[in-house]
N, C-alpha and C positions, 0 to 999 in steps of 0.2 A: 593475681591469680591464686587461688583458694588451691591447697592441694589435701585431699581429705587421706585416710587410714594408710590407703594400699600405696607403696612409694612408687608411683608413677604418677608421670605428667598429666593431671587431671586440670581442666577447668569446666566452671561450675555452672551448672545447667541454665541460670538466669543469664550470668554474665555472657554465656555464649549467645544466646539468645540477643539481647540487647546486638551484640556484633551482627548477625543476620538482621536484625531489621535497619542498623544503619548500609547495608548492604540497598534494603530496599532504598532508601533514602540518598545512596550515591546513585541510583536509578534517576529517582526526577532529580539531580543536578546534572543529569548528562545534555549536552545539548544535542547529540543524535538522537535522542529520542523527542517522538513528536511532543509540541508545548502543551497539549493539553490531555496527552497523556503522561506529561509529568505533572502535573496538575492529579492527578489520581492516583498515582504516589506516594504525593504527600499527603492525601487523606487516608490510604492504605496505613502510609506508615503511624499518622495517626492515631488511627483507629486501633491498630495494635496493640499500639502502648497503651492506650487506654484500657484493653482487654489484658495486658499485661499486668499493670497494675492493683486493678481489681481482682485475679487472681492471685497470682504468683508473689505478688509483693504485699496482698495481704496476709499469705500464710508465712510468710519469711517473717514482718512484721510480729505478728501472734508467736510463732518462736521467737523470735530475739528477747519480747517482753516476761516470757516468762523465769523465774526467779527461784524456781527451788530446784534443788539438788540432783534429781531425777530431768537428767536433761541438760541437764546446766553444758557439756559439752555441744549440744545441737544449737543450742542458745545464743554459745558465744560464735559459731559459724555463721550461723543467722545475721549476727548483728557485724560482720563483716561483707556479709553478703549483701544486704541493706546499705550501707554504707558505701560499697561499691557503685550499686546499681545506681545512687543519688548523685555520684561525683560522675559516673560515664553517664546518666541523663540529663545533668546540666553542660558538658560537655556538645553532647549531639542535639541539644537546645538551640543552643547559637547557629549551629548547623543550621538545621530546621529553620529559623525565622530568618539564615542569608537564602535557604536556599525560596522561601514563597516568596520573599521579595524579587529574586532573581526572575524567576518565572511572572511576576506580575507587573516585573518591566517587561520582559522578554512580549507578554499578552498586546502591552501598549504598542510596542512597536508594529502590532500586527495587526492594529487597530482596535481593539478588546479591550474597554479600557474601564478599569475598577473606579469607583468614584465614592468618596466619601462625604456625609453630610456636608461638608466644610466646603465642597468641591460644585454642589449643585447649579445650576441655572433657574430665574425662576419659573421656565416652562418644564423643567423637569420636576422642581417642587411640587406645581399645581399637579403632575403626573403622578409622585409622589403623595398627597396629600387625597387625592382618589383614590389612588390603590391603598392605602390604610381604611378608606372610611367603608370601600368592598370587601376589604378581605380581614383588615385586622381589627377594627374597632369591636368593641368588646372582648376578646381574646387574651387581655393582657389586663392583670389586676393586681400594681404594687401591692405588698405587704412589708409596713416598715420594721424594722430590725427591731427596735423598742416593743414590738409586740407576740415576737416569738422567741424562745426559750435556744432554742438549735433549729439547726437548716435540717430535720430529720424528718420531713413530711417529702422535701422533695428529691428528684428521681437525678442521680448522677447521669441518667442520659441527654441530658437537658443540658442548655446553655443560658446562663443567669448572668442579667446587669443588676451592677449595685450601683444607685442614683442618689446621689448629693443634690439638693436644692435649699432655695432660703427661701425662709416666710417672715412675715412683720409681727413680733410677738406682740400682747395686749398691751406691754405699755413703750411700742414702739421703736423697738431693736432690732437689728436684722440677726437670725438664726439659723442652723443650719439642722435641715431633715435628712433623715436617711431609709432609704427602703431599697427593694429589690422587686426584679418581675423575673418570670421565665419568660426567655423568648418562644414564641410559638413558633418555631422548627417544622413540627411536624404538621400544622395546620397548611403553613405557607408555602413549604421551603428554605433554606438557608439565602437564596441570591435571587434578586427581584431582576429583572430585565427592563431597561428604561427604552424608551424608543429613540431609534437609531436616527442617524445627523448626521450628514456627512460627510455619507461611506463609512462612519464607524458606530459600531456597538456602546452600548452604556451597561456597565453591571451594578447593581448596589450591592452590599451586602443586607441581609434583612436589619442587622444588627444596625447601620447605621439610617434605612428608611426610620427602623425604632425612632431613633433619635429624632430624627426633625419631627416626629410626631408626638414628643413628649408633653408640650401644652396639652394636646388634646386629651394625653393618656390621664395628666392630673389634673384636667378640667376640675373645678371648684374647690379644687385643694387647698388654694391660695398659695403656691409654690413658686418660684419665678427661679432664672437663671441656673437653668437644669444643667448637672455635669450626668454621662454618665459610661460606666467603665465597664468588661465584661469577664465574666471568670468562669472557669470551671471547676469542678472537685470530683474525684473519683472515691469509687466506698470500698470498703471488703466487700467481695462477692460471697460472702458466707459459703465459701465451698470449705469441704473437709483436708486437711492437711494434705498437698497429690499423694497417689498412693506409690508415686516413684522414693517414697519416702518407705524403707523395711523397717526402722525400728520400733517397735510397739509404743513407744514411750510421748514421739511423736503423736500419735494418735490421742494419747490422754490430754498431750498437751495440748492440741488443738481443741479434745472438746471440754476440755477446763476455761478454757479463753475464748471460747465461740459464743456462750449468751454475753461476756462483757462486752466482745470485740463487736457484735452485731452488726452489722452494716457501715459501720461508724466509718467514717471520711479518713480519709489518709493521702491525699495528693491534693493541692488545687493549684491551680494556674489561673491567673490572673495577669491583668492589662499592666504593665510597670509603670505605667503613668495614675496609677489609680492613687489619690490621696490618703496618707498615712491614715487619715481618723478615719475612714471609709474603710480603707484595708485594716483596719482593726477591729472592724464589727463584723465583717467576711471571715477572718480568720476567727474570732472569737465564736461566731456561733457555730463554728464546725468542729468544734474542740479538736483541734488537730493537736498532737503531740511532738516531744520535739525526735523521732522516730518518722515522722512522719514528711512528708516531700512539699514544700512552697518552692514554687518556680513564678519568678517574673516573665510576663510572655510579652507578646504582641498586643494590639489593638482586637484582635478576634482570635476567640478559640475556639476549639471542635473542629478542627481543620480536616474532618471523617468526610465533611460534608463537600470537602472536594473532590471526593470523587463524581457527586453530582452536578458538576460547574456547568452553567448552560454552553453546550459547542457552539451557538451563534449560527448555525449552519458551516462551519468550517470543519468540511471533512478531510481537508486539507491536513489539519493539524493533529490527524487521528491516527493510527496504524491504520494499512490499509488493512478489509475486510479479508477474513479468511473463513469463508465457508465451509464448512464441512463435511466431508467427502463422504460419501456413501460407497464402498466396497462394491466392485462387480459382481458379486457372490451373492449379496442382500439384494441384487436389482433383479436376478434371472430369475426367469418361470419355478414354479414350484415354491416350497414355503422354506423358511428360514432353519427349522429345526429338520430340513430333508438337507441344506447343506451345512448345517454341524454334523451330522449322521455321516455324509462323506469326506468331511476332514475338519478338525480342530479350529478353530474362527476365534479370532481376538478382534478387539475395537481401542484404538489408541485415541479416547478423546482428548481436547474438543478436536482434534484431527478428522478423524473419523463422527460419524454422526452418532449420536445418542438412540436417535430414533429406530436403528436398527436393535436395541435391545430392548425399546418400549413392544417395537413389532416384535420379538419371539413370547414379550410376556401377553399381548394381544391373542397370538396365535396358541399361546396354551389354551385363554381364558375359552377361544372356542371350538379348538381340536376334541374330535368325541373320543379318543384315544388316551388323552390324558389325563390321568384318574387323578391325579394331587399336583400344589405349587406350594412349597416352602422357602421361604424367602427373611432373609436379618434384613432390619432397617434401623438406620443410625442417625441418620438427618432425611428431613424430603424438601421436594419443593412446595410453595407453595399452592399451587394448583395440581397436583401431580397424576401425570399418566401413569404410572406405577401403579397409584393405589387405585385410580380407577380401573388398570386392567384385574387386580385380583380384584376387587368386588365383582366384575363382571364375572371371573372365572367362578367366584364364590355362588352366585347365582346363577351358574351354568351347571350348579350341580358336581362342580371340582371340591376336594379337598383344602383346603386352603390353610396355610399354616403361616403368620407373620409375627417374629419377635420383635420385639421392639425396645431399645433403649430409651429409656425413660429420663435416665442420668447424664443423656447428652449435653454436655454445658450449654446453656443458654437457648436449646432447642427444647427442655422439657414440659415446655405447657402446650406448645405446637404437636409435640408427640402424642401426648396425651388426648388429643382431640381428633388425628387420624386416629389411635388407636382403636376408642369409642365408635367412630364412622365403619373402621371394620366388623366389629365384632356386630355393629348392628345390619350387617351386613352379613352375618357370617360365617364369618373368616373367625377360624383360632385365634387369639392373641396369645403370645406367651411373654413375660414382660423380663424375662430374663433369671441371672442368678443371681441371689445376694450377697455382695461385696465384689462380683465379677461382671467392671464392663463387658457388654458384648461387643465389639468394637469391628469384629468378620464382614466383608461383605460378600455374602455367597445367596443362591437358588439353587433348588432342586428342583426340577419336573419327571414327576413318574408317569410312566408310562403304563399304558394297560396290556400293549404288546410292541415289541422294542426295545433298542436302550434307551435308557433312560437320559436328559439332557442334565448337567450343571455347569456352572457358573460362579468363576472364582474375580471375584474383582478389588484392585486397590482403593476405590475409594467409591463413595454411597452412589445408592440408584436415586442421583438426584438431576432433574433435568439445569439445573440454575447452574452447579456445579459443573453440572459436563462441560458447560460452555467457557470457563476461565481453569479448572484445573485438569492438569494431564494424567491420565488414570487410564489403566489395562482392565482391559475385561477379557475373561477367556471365558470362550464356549467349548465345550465340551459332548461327546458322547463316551468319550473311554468310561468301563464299567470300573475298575479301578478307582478312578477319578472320584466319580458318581455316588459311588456308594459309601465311600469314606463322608462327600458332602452328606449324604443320607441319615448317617451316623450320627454325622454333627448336631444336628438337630435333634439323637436322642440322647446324645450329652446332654447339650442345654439343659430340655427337660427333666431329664434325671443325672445330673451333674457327680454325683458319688456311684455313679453305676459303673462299675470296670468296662472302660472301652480303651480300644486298641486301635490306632488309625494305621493304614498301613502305607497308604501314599502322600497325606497331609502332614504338616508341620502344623500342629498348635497348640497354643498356650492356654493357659498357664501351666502343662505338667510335662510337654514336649519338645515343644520351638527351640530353647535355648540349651537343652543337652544338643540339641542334633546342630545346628548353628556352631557350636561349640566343635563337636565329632568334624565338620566340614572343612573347619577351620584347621584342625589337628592331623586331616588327612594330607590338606595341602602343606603341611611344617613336615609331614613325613617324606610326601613324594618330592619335596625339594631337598631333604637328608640324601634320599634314593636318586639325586641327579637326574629326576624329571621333571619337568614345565609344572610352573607352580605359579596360580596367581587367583587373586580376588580381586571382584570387579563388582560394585557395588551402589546402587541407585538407591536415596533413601531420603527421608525427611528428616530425622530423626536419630543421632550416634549418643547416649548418655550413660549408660548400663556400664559400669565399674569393670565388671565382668568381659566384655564382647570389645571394650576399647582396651583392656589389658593384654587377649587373646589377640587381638591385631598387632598390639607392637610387639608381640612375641611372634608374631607370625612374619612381619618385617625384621627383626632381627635376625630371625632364621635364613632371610633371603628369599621369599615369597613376595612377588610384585603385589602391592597394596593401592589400587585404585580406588578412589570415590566418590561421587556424587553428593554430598550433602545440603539440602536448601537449607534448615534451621538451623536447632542445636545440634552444636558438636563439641564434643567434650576433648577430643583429640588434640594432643600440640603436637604438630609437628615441623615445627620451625628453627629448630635446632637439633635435631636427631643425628646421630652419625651417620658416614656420606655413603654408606654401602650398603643404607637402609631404602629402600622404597616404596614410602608410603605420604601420599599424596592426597588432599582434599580438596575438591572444586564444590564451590555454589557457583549454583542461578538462578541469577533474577531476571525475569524476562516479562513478556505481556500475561501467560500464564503462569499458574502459578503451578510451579513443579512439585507432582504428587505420588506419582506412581512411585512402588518399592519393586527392586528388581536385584536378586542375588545371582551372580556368576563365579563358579568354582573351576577351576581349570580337570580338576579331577582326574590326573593321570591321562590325561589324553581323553578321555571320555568324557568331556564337557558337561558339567550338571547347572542348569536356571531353572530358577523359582521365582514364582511371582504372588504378592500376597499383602496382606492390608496392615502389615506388622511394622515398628521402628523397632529400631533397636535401645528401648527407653525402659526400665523396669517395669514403668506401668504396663507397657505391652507385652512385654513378658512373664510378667510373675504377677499380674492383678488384672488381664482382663483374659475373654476369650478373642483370641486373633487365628487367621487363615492363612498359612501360604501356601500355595500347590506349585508342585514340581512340573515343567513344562517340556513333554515329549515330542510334540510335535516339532520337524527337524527347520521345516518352514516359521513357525512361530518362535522357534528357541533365535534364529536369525533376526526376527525381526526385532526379539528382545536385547538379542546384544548392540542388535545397530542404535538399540534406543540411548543405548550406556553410550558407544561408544562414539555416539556424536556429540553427546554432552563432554566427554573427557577432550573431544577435541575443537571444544567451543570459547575460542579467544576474546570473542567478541562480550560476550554476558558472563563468564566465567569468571569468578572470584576465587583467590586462593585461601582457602580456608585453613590457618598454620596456628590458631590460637592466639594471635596480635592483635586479631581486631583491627587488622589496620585495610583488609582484605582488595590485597593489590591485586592486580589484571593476572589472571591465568595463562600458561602458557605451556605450549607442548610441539610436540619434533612437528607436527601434519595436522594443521589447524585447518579447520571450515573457512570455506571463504564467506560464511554468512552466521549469525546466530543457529544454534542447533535446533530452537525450534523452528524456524524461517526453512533449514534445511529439511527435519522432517515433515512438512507439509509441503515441501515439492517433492518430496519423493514418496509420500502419498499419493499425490496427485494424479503421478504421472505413473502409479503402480499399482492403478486402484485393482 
């Protein structure tokens, strides 16, 4: 554990991180959980690392390398941090490949049965040998290593066999070639389905149908006695140093080492049976350095791709379905924005339906009352009702206002082409502020007589999202409310124009004094021998500042509760015994999203709900939202959301800086997972 400036128990943003996602990863080794949604899992976890990597560990990497004097402190952090992160990912490696074997025995016994080249029948070969000459012949076109300079043409999203073969040189010696293909992934799929025998299932991987079709692939080559093995490599994701990084110097550093660093390779995973002289032309053309990560894996990598493993028809071995509940309020006569008008409406997806918020943006587009819609967008979906209801509204003659983050990771060519679709539509585009994500998810609708409606929500108006992460949306008619959201939008705009919010929390020039003030009222009201506690639902604990304020708030004797799914900087695994302060993760079938603040506040209960971590980039580098929550109905249903999580034994991990993240436990446990719980009691409370 890395402990930076300030002397308290700090660990370091990456490292906490890696601990949450081995979190996800003791998920598919459970065996209560169904088999083939631990099978998705382990391509979640996967995938992560993968997006890990290419961020996070390429800008740790780009610090550590650098070399002069200005910096030279962050440098040597860096390269303890890298260091770390290579010895806890070879560690949770071996994890990973006991835990897809486990599961693909566990698959056999259930008749699912994985089969490898080596394994075939010859009626599945000839099955085999069809479906290459339908689906993949031509698709695949080795290029051998002797003819390229670096692997810097292709795409780290991609899965690559390097092949070994011998040919009969001119004067008669057997020789050895060497070349590479991408596998075609995205053409086929990762898993070919072989027809079923016997009451059981056949799966290949595509990776090894490749293989038995290797004669064909090097038809005329004169190649014989094909080996061949399969790797991956991750690149820098060329992003700029995060900006949870304050010191200027960082910055330079990054872009002093951003045109050398360029996308350049820095992880690969590779098959351990792959041949020395073979793994020397892999490793060689990716100029990996010695900073950089080689990991021996398995027979197949990109294990991302399990999350789409064919179910076979066994919906058996699936969570069972939870649909999502449509609210009594969203079904009654009348329209959607006539019952926000008579009281506050929130939507707890995917609990609750999405659809109910696609209908108010619907019924703006064609109420004749509603003169404008201003709306932040941060990710969408791919087909989205969103954007199709403001263009509709746009061509109804409504105002239409939509910002949009550009600098979404990994989402910004997607944005960029909604954007264009509105504006030719339209609609405003405002594309933000420079050097300030807009990370808010909020709406406005004004009204032409009335209050006005807004919309404070944790997480994007994306339909794909609703359905796997749990995210608050409040509707709104308080003018209070409204008009602060109102406002927002002429910050953005004019970003240096003095404004004053008077019921929002946001950053970057507010959130964290008042965070702060909240935290300082309950250290007093427990001086003053009144009830005193924080109760706190989040993704997200890193900020020096806000986990410093907590163990002072814990020392003072202020109950310290929390929710945390990812990073968390916090230890509290050792703290003295009259301290309490406690952290739970969970991993569950959703992924837990929503931000939700409870302050005891003297008897006068104060929650907020809002799209903020507590991570410096959301504090002090982007614009973020959280609105305070009046309504005495909603402020309940917000706390029951915390406090079924605090008392969820079953998914609940204790989060104490170990890393070791053992089963949770508390005085009045659920009898069931806390999301299991709140959708029956959704259900039955619609």
């Amino acid at each position: 554990m890395a402990v930076k400036e300030k002397k308290i128990p700090y660990i370091e943003r990456d490292i906490s991180w890696l601990y949450f996602n081995r979190r996800v990863l003791q998920e598919a080794c459970r065996d209560d959980v169904p088999l083939l949604e631990r099978l998705s899992f382990l391509g979640i976890y996967s995938n992560n690392l993968d997006e890990f990597f290419r961020v996070r560990v390429a800008s740790q990497t780009r610090i550590a390398e650098w070399d002069g004097k200005q910096g030279a402190k962050e440098a040597a952090l860096a390269r303890v941090i890298v260091k770390q992160i290579s010895r806890l990912n070879a560690k949770y490696q071996k994890d990973y490949e006991e835990g897809v074997r486990k599961v693909y025995e566990d698959l056999e016994k259930e008749n699912i049965c994985l089969i490898s080249d080596k394994d075939v029948t010859e009626d599945q070969l000839e099955f085999i040998h069809s479906y290459y000459s339908d689906r993949i012949d031509g698709l695949i076109v080795p290029v051998r290593f002797s003819s390229v300079k670096h692997l810097d043409y292709e795409s780290d999203q991609n899965i690559y066999h390097a092949v070994r073969a011998q040919r009969i040189t001119a004067t008669g010696k057997t020789a050895f070639e060497y070349s590479f293909f991408e596998l075609p992934v995205q053409n086929c799929g990762r898993f070919v389905r072989l027809p079923d025998k016997d009451g059981k299932s056949y799966i290949m991987y595509l990776d090894d149908v490749v293989r038995c079709a290797l004669p064909k692939i090097f038809a005329g080559s004169g190649y014989f006695n094909f080996e061949s093995y399969a790797f991956k490599f991750t690149r820098d994701a060329e992003m700029e140093i995060d900006d949870d990084r304050r010191s200027g110097i960082l910055q330079k550093i990054s872009k002093g080492l951003k045109s050398r660093k360029k996308g350049e390779a820095l992880r690969v995973v590779y098959d351990s049976s792959m041949p020395h002289d073979l793994l020397r032309r892999v490793i060689g053309k990716l100029d990996l350095g010695l900073s950089d990560t080689v990991i021996e894996g398995g027979r197949y990598q990109n294990h991302k791709d399990l999350m789409k493993f064919p179910d076979c028809g066994r919906k058996d071995l699936k969570y069972k379905p939870m649909p999502p509940v449509i609210q009594a309020p969203f079904m009654e006569t009348g329209t959607i924005m006539e019952r926000i008008r008579e009281q506050d409406r929130f939507l707890h997806v995917p609990y609750h339906s999405f659809s109910s918020f696609v209908g108010l943006l619907h019924e703006a587009a064609l109420d004749s009352n509603v003169k404008s819609i201003k709306i932040t967008l941060y990710r969408l979906a791919k087909d989205s009702k969103v954007i199709t209801a403001l263009i509709g509204a746009a061509r109804n003659g409504k105002k239409v206002t939509a910002v949009i983050e550009l600098l979404a990771r990994f989402d910004e060519e997607s944005n960029m082409v909604w954007a264009q679709k509105l504006q030719d539509a339209g609609v405003k585009v405002i594309f933000g502020v420079e050097g300030l994500k807009i990370h808010s998810k909020v709406v406005h609708i004004g009204m032409k007589k009335g209050p006005d409606i807004a919309c404070v929500s944790t997480g994007n108006f994306h339909e794909g999202n609703a359905r796997t992460y749990t995210d608050c949306i409040i509707m709104t008619a308080s003018q209070r409310i409204s008009s602060d959201v109102n406002l927002l939008f002429d910050f953005i705009e004019k970003p240096y124009m003095p404004v004053h919010f008077k019921e929002l929390l946001v950053s970057p020039n507010w959130m964290k004094k008042k965070f702060i003030s909240l935290i300082d009222t309950e250290i007093k009201n427990r001086k003053d021998g009144k009830e005193a506690y924080i109760k706190i639902k989040i993704n997200h604990i890193t900020d020096q500042d806000m986990v410093a304020k907590l163990y002072e708030a814990a020392a003072a004797g202020v109950t310290v509760d929390l929710l945390v799914r990812g990073n968390c900087s916090l230890v509290t695994g050792d703290l003295p015994e009259n301290w309490h302060l406690r952290v739970c993760g969970i991993i569950d079938r959703f992924l837990e999203h929503s931000r939700i603040f409870i302050f005891a506040g003297g008897g006068v209960e104060k929650v907020f709900t809002g799209s903020a971590d507590w991570m410096p980039r959301n504090l002090d580098n982007r614009i973020e939202v959280v609105a305070p929550v009046y309504d005495p109905t909603l402020k309940q249903e917000m706390k029951r959301i915390v406090e079924y999580g605090l008392r969820d034994t079953r998914q609940g991990r204790l989060v104490d800086g170990s890393g070791e993240n053992r089963p949770w436990t508390c005085e009045n446990p659920l009898e069931t997972g806390s999301q299991d719980a709140l959708y029956d009691y959704y259900r039955t409370n619609r």
